[in-house]
N, C-alpha and C positions, 0 to 999 in steps of 0.2 A: 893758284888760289886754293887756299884750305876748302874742304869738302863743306864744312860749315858754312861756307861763305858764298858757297858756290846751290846750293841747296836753295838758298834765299835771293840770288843775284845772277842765277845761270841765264837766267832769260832778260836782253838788257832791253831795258825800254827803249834806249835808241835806234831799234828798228821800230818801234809802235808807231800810228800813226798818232799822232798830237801829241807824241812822247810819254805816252800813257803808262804809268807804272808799272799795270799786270796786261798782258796780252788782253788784247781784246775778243769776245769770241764770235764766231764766223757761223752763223748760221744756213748760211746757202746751201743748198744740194749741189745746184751747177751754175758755173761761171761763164761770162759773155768770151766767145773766142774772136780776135781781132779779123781772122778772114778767112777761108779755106786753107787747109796747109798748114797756119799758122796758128802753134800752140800755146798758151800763157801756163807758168806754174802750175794752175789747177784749172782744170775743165769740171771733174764731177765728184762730188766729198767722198764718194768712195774712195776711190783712186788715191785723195790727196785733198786734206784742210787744213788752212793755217793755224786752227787753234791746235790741233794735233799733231801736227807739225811741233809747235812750240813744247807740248808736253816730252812729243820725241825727241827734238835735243836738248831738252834741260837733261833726260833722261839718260842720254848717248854721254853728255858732259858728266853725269856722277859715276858713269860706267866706267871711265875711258872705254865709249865702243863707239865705232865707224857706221854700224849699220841696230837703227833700234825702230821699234813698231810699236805701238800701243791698242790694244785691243778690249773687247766689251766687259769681257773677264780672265778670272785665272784659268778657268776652264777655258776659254775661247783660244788663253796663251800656248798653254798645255798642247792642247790638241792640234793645233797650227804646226807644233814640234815635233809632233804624231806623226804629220799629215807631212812633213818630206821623205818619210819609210816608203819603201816600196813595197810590194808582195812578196817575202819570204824572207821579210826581215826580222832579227830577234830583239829586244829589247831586256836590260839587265834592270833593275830594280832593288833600293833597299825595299825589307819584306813589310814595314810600316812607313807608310808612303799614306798623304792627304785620302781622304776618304772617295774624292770623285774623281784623282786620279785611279785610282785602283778600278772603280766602276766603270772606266773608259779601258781602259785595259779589258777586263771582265765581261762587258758587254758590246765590245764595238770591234776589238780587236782578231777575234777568230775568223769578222764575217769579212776584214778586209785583207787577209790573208798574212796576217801580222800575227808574233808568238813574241811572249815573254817570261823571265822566272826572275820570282823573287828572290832576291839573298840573305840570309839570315844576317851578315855581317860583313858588307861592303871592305870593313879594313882588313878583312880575310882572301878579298877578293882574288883570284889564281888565276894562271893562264889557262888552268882547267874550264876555267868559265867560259872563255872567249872561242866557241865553233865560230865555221865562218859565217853564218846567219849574223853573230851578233853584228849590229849596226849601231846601236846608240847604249850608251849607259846615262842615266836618267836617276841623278843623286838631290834625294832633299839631306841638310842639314843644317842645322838638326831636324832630327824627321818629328814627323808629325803621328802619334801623340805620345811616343816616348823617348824624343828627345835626345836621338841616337846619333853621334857624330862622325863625320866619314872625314877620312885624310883628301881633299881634293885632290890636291897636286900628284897626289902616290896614284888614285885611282887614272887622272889624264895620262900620266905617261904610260899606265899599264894597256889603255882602251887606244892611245895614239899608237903603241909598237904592235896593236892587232887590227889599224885601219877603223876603228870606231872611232865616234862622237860622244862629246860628254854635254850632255846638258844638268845643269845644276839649278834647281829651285830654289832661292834665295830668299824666299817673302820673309822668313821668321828674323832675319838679321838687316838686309837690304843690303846695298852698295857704302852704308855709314857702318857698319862693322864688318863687312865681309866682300870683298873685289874676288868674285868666283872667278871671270876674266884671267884677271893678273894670275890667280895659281893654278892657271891651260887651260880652263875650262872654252869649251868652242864656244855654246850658250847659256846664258842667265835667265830663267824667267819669271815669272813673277805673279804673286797675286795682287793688284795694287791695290786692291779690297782695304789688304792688310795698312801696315806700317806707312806707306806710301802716302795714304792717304790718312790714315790717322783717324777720321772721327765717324767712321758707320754709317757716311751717307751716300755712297758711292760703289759702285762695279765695277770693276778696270783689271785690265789687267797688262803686262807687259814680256816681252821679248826683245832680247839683243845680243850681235856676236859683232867678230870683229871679222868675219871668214864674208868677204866677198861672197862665192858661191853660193853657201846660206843665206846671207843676207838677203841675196837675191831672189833666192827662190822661196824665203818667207815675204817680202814682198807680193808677189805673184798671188802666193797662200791668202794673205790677207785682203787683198784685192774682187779675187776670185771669192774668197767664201764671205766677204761684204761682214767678219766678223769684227767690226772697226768699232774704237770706244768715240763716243759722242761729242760733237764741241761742247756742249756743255760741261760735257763727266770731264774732259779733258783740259776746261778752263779750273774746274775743280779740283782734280787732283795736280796743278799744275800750285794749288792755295793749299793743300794738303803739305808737300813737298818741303813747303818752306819752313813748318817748323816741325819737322822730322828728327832734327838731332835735339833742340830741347826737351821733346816729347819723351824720343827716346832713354836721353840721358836721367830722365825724370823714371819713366818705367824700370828701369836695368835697378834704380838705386831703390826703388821700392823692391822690385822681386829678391834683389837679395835679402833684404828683410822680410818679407815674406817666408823666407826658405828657412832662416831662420828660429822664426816661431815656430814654422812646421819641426823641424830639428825639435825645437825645444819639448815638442809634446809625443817626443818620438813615432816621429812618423815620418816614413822614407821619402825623399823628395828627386823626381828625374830632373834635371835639366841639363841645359849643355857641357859636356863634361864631367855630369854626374857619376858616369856606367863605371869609367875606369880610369886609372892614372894616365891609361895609356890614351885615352878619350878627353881628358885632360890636358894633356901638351899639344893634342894636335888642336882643340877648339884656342888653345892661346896662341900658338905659331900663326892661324890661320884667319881667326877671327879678333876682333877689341872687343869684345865681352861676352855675355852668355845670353843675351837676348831676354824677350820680358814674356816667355811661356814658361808655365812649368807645368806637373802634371803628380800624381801620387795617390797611390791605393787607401781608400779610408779604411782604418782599420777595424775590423768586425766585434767592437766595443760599440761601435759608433754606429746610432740607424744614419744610412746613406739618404733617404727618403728625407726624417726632420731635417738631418744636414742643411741641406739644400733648399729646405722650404723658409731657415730659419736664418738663412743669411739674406743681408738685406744690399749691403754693398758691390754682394757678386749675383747678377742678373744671368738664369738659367739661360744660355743663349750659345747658338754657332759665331763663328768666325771670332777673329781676336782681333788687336793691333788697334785698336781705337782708345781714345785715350779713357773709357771707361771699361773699368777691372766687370769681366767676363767668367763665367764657368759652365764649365759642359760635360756631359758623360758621354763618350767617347764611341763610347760600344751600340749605344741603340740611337746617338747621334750624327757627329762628322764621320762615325767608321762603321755604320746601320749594313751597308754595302757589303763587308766582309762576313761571309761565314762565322758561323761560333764554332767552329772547330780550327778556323783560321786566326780568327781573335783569339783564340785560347794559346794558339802554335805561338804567336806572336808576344801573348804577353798583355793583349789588353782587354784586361777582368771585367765583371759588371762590379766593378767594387773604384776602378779608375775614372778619376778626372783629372779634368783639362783645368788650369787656370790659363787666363791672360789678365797680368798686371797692368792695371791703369796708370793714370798720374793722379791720382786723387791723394790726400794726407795718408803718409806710411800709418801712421798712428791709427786713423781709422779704418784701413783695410784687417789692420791685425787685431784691434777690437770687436770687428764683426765676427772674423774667424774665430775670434776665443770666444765668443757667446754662444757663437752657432755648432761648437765643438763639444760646449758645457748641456746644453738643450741636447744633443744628438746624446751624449750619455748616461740622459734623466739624471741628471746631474740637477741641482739647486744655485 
């Protein structure tokens, strides 16, 4: 079954009870047990619910993966991922990486006996990297906020011939443009915030591998720290899901026009594949499109303040992937976390923003931008 098809259909009603079209959702904490000794599916929601259950293999079926969890959020995913390191393990990182994972690094990771370095350029990545500490390399792309893309499969076989793990954050593209899985990667995780869920009214987040051991032991993780996503959020993003590739397909063909007007008023635009040619064949080998983030310096013609005050279609707001077009300033928002002498190493100015493209009429996104471009330059 086409992934399109499977997005919409992966959960079949004929296990529902009264053959009910969408899962129904399971409210209970704890369930009746037939007699001592003797255990049914689900004893307590921690442990195990059917609606979550259901979000977890619609979720396993878009993965091709064996072993998937669904959790309260992206952070709660993240750190679950964290949280099979032991004490005096190292962790690799590109050097723009989500803003709370970087603050979980930063603030959590010295006191549990955990070390990490940033790397300016993941497809530079060497065996100079790899001491024996490192344990996991820990790839968003494209990263977050400038849109930087890593060779998966180059960076797996480099971290698999020195005994690491790859986990790959996939929210910006999902399992519909990008199978992190299929090119080595151990684990996939996920903000379901994003894309997944589609329209900003939900927390979620998700993990999955195909590695037995892992599985396992994020199992345990998720259990133990009761970081579990809701039946409710889970009957929900389970109505998100379904219409993920229209959404998408609708976002992807707006940002490219988006990038275009940008183009036209010359002004540099990051997104996937932007940096280099060489950034360019690997997001095509690896990915089916460029995703519906972009991001770009306003240029110092333009007050950034009117900008932003004068657009009416891009809502000054965190998070993306909902089907309403988003913008944010990077630096004293999603990446407030980092140092300004780190945001500066990095690359992200007080002069960058973030877009995320909606599905709203192309026509209208790029009319708002051209009004609120002409107003920022007291222009008439």
């Amino acid at each position: 079954m086409k992934i399109e098809s499977l997005l919409v259909q992966g959960n079949s009603p004929h296990n529902n009870p009264y053959g009910a079209i969408v899962p129904p959702i399971f409210l209970a904490s704890t369930y009746i047990q037939p007699a001592i000794g003797e255990e049914q599916d689900f004893a307590y929601s921690r442990g195990g619910n059917p609606t979550r259950n259901e979000v977890e293999d619609l979720l396993a079926q878009l993965e091709d993966a064996q072993y998937s969890y669904a959790f309260a959020s992206g952070m709660a995913a993240t750190s679950s991922v964290f949280s099979l390191l032991k004490q005096g393990d190292k962790v690799l990182l590109n050097n723009n990486i989500y803003g709370g994972t970087f603050r979980y690094l930063d603030q959590l990771f010295e006191q549990r006996g955990l070390a990490y370095q940033l790397v300016e350029n993941f497809n530079q990545l060497s065996e100079e990297h790899f001491d024996p500490a490192v344990k996991l390399v820990f790839i968003e792309t494209p990263s977050n906020p400038l849109l930087e893309v890593t060779d998966i499969k180059r960076i797996c076989e480099l971290a698999h011939q020195h005994g690491a793990i790859v986990a790959v954050d996939n929210t910006f593209l999902t399992a519909y443009l990008q199978k992190t899985l299929a090119l080595g990667a151990d684990i996939v995780t996920y903000s379901a915030t994003k894309y997944l869920s589609g329209h900003a009214d939900l927390i979620a987040g998700a993990v999955l591998t195909n590695d037995q051991v892992i599985g396992e032991r994020l199992k345990i993780i998720q259990n133990t720290l009761g970081n579990i996503l809701s039946p409710f959020d889970s009957y929900s993003l389970i109505r998100g899901i379904k219409t993920l590739a229209v959404r998408m397909d609708r976002q992807i063909e707006n940002t490219h026009k988006v990038i275009a007007f940008l183009h036209s008023k010359a002004i540099s635009v990051n997104f996937a594949g932007a940096h280099s040619k060489e950034e360019a064949a690997i997001q095509s080998a690896q990915a089916k499109g460029i995703g519906a983030v972009i991001s770009f310096e306003l240029p110092e013609e333009y007050d950034l303040a009117i900008f932003i005050q004068a657009l009416k279609m891009f809502p000054l707001a965190v998070s993306l992937g909902g089907v309403e077009s988003l913008i944010c300033h990077p630096a004293s928002m999603t990446h407030e976390s980092y140092s300004k002498e780190l945001q500066e190493k990095i690359g992200i100015s007080d002069r960058l923003l973030r877009v995320a493209v909606g599905i709203e009429h192309s026509e209208d996104l790029i009319t708002d931008l051209a009004q609120a471009l002409v107003q920022a330059k007291g222009e008439k």
